[in-house]
C-alpha positions in Angstrom: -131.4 126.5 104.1 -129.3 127.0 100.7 -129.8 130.2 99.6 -131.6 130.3 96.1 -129.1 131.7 93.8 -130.2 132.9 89.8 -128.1 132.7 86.6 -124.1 132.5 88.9 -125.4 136.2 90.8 -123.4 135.1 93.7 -121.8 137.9 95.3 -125.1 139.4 97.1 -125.3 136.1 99.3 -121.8 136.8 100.4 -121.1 138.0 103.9 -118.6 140.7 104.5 -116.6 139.5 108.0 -116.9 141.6 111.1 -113.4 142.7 111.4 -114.3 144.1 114.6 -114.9 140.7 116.7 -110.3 140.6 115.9 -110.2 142.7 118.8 -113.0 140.7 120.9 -111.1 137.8 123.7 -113.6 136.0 123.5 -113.5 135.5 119.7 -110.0 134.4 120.3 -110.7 131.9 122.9 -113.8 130.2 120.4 -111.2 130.8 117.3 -108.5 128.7 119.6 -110.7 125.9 120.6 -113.0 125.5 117.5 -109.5 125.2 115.6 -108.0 122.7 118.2 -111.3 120.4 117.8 -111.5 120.7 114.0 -107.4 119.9 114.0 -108.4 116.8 116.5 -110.6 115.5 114.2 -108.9 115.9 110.6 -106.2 113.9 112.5 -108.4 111.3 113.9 -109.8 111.2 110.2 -106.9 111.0 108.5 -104.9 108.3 111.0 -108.8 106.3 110.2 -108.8 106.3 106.7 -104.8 105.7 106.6 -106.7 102.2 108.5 -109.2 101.9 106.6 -107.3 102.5 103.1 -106.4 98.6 102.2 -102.7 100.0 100.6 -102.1 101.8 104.4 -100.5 104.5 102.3 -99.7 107.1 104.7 -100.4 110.9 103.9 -98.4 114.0 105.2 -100.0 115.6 108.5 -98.5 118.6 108.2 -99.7 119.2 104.2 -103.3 117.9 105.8 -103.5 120.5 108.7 -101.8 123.5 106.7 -104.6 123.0 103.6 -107.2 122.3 106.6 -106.0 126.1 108.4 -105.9 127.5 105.0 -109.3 126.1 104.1 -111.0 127.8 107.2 -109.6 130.8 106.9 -110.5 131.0 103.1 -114.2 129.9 104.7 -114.4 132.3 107.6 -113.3 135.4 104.9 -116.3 134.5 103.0 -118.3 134.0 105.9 -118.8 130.6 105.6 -118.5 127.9 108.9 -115.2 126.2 109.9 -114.8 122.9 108.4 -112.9 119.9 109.5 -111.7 116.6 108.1 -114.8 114.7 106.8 -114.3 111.1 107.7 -117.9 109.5 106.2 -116.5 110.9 102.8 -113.0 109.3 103.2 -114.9 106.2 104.2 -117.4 106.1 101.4 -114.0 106.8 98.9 -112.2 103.7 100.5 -115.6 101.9 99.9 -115.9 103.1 96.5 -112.0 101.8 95.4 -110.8 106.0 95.4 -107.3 105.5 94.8 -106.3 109.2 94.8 -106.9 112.9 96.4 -108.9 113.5 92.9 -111.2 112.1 94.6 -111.9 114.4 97.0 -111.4 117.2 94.8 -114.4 116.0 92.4 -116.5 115.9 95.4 -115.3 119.4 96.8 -116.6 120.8 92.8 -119.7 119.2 92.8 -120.8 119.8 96.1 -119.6 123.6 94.9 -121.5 123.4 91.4 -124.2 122.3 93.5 -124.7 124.2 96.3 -124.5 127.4 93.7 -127.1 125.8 91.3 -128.7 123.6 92.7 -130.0 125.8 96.0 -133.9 125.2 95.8 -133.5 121.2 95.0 -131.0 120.7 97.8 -133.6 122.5 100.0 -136.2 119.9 99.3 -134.1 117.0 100.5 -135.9 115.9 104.4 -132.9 116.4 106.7 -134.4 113.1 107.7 -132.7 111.5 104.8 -129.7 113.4 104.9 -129.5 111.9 109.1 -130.6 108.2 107.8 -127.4 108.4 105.4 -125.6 110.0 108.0 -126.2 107.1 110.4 -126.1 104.3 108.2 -122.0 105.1 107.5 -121.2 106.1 111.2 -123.1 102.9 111.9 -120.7 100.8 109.5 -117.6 103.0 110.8 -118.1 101.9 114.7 -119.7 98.1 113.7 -120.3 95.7 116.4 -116.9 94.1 114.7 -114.9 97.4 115.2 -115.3 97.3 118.9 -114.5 93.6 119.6 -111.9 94.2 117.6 -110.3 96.9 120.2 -111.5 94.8 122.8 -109.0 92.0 121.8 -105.9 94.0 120.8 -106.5 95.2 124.7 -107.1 98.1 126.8 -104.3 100.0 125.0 -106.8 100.2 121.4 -110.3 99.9 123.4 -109.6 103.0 125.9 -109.2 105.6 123.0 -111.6 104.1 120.7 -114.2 104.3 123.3 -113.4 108.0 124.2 -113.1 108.8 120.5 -116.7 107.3 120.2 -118.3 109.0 122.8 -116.5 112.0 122.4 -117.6 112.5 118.7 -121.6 111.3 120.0 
């Protein structure tokens, strides 16, 4: 759940980093894989949407995974989780004719504006309906079409697509 935040008092919901765990292996070998996955799948995300983008423009990888590392490390010093490359959001921007990165910025402030104001509504919504949106666009991004698609440009598209699938299920 959100936590409840009155009149912008942000700061005592904050978490203060265990600078201790830097000298713990293990927290090296969870840093190391948890930023290999999340790097997987911006790029899986950004070579999809690049597809899915009707003017194929093509974006830089290395901008996407330097503002995704600098992202989760901005996260994990406020003691927030890792985040990764959010491909339902590209998709619904493609859907919705998004023709820039402003875009994505307007989401990133109003999901800001309202996770700090909007803490007791958001913790109304039935995770239900959040999963029911959830698998509505993952059902659109792997259609029926999608895969005989890769099944007819041959075992070279189908393979990954099929390891991708099940990978991310």
């Amino acid at each position: 759940s959100l936590p409840e935040i009155e009149y912008g008092a942000v700061m005592p919901h904050l978490v203060i980093p265990d600078f201790a765990a830097l000298s713990s292996g293990v927290m090296w070998q969870f840093a190391v894989i948890i930023a290999l996955v999340a790097s997987f799948e911006s790029l899986l995300g950004l070579e999809a949407t690049r597809k899915l983008d009707p003017l194929r423009r093509d974006a830089p990888v290395n901008r996407e995974l330097m503002a995704h590392g600098l992202g989760n490390v901005l996260s994990g010093l406020l003691g927030g989780l890792p985040i990764a490359g959010v491909m339902i959001r590209s998709s619904a921007n493609v859907d919705a004719g998004a023709r820039s990165r402003l875009s994505v910025m307007v989401h990133a402030g109003l999901m800001l504006v309202a996770v700090l104001t909007l803490g007791a509504v958001l913790n109304r919504i039935p995770l239900a309906a959040i999963a029911a949106v959830l698998l509505v666009t993952g059902f659109r991004l792997a259609a029926p079409s999608l895969w005989r698609n890769a099944w007819h440009l041959g075992y070279s598209h189908f393979i990954p697509f099929v390891v991708t699938i099940v990978a991310i299920v």
